[in-house]
C-alpha positions in Angstrom: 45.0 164.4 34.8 47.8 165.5 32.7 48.8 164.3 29.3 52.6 163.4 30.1 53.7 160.1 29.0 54.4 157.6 32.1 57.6 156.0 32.6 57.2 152.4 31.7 57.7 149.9 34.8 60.9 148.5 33.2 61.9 151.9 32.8 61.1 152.9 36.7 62.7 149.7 37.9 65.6 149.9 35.6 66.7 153.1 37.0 66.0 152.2 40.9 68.1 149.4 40.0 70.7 151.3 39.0 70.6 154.0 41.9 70.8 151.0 44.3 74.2 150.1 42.8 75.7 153.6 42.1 78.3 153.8 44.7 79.6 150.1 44.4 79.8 150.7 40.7 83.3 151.1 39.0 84.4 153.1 36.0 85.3 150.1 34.3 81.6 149.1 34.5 78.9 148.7 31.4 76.6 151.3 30.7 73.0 150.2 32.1 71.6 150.0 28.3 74.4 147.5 27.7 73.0 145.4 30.5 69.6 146.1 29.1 70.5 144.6 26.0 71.8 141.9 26.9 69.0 140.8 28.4 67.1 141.8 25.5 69.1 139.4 23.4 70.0 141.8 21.1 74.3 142.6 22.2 77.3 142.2 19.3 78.8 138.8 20.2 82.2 140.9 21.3 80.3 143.2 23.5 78.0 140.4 24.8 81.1 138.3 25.9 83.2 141.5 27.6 79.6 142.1 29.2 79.2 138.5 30.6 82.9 138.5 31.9 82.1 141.7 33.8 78.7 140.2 35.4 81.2 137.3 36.3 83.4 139.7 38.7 81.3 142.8 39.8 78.7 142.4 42.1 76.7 145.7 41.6 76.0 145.0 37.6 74.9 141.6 38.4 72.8 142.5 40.8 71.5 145.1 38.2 71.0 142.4 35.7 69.1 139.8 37.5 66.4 142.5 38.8 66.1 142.8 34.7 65.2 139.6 34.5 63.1 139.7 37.4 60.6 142.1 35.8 61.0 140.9 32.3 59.2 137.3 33.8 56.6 139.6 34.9 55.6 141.2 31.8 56.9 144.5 32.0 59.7 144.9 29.7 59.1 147.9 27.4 57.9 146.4 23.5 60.4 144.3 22.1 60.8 140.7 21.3 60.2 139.2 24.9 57.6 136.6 26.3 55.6 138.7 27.7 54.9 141.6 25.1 53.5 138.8 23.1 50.8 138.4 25.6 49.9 141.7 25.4 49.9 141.8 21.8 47.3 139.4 22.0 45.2 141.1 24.3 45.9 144.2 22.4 44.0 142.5 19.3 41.3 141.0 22.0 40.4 144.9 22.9 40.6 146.6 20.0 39.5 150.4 18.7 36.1 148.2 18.1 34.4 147.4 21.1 32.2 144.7 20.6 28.8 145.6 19.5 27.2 142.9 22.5 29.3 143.8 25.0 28.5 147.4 24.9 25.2 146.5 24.8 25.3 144.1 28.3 27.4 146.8 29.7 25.0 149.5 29.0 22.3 147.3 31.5 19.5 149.5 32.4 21.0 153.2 31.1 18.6 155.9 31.3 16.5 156.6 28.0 15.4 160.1 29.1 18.4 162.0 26.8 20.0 164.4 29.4 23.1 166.2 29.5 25.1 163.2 31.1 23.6 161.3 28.1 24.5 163.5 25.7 28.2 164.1 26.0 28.4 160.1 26.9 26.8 159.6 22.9 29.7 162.4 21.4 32.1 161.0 23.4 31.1 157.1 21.8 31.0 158.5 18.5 34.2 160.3 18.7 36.3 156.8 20.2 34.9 154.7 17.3 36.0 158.0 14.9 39.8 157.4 16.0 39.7 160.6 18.4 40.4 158.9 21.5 41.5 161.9 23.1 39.1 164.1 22.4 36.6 160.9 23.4 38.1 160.9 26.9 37.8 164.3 27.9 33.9 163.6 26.4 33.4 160.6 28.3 34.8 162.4 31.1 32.9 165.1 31.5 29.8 162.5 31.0 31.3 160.8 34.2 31.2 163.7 35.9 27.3 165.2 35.0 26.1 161.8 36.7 26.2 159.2 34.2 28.4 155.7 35.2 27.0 152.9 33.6 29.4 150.1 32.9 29.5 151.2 29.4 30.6 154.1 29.5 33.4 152.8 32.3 34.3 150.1 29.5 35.0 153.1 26.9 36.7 155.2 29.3 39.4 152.9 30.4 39.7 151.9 26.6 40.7 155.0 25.6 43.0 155.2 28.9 44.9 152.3 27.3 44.9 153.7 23.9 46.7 156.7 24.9 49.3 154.8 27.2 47.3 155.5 31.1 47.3 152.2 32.6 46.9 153.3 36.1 43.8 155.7 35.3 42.4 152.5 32.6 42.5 150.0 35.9 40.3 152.7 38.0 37.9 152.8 35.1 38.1 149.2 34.3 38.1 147.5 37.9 34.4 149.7 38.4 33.1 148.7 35.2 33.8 144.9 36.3 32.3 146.0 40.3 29.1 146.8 37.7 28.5 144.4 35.8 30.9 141.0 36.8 29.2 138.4 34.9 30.4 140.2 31.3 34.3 138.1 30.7 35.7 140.6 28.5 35.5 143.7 30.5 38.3 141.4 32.2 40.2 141.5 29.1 40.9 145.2 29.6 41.6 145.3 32.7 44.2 142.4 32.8 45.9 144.6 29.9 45.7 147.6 32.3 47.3 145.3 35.1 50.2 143.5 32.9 51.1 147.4 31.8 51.3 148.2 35.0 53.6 145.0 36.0 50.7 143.8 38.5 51.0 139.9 36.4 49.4 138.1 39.5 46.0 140.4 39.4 46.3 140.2 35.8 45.8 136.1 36.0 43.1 136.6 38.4 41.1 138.4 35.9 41.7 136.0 33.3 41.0 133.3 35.3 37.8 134.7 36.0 36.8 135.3 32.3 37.4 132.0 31.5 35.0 130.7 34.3 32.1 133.2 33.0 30.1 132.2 29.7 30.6 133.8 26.6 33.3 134.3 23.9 35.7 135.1 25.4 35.5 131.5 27.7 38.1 129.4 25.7 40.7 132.2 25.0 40.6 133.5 28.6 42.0 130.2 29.9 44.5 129.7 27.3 45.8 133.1 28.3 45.9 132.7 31.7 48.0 129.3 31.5 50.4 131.3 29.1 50.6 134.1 31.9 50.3 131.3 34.9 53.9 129.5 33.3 56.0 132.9 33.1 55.2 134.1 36.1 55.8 130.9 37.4 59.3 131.0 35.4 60.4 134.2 37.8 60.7 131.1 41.1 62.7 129.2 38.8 
């Protein structure tokens, strides 16, 4: 695993998008980040309205501009003032540097007490994450992982700090076993539908919200507002 930063899905898209159109594309066209700003909202009025008058006559840009929109419905414009990042704001603040104290706890389920090497690194690695050194705590937690210990716990902490240091893909592998262990706890689902909405999967991500708020517990009655938030702008992309 390597420490490079991952090209954001709106990034990735943006840029297929654009390769798609390259050699219908005139001289006379927009730059792509002009197109990207005007979907953000955030073009001059002057270069807005040359922009619009341009999507009005060339094929190739338009068809750039509406895959934009396509992924913006589905959560994975980069931060900025769009529906979705509010979502993940929200769920941001739901999963926070402090893990809550019960759901550790459940997670941990029937962990050895016998203090072995496994156990060891897994307790540094804990205490470094709640000290704010999230990488160091991965490389910990990962080396626990791989001397034998794999309770749901330490699963939970390990795609936490994947998603604090910008891994979605690698947080969903940790997170989707940490639900396989222990399914009944709601909020492990709270991480992992922030590892899926980074990652643009928006359906899976109101799957595990959906199941959260069927499962007891505090997170019931936030898990279903959030998935009816995520069910309508998904829903928005058919429109």
């Amino acid at each position: 695993m390597g420490t490079e930063s991952q090209e954001h899905p709106r990034d990735e898209e943006l840029r297929r998008l654009v390769a798609e159109a390259a050699p219908q594309r005139r001289g006379d066209c927009p730059e792509a980040e002009d197109l990207v700003s005007l979907a953000d909202g955030v073009l001059a009025d002057e270069a807005r309205r040359r922009v619009e008058d341009h999507l009005a006559l060339c094929t190739p840009c338009t068809g750039i501009f509406a895959g934009l929109q396509r992924v913006d419905q589905l959560g994975l414009r980069a931060p900025g003032p769009e529906q979705a990042q509010g979502l993940l704001d929200r769920l941001a603040a739901l999963v926070s540097f402090e893990l809550p104290p019960s759901l550790a706890v459940a997670a941990r389920g029937a962990a050895a007490v016998e203090v072995d090497e496994a156990t060891d690194l897994y307790r540094q690695g804990m205490e470094l994450y709640r000290g704010g050194q999230v990488e160091e705590a991965q490389e910990m937690l990962s080396r626990a992982h791989a001397a034998g210990e794999s309770s749901a716990e330490l699963l939970l902490y390990l795609g936490a700090c994947s998603l604090h240091l910008g891994w979605p893909e690698e947080a969903r592998g940790h997170l989707v076993a940490a639900v396989q262990a222990a399914p009944k706890l709601g909020e492990l689902r709270w991480y992992l539908a922030q590892a899926e909405l980074l990652l643009g999967s928006g359906d899976a991500a109101l799957e595990q919200l959906k199941a959260a708020g069927k499962l007891p517990g505090p997170q019931k009655s936030e898990s279903k507002k959030l998935a009816t938030e995520l069910k309508i702008l998904l829903a928005s992309e058919s429109d």
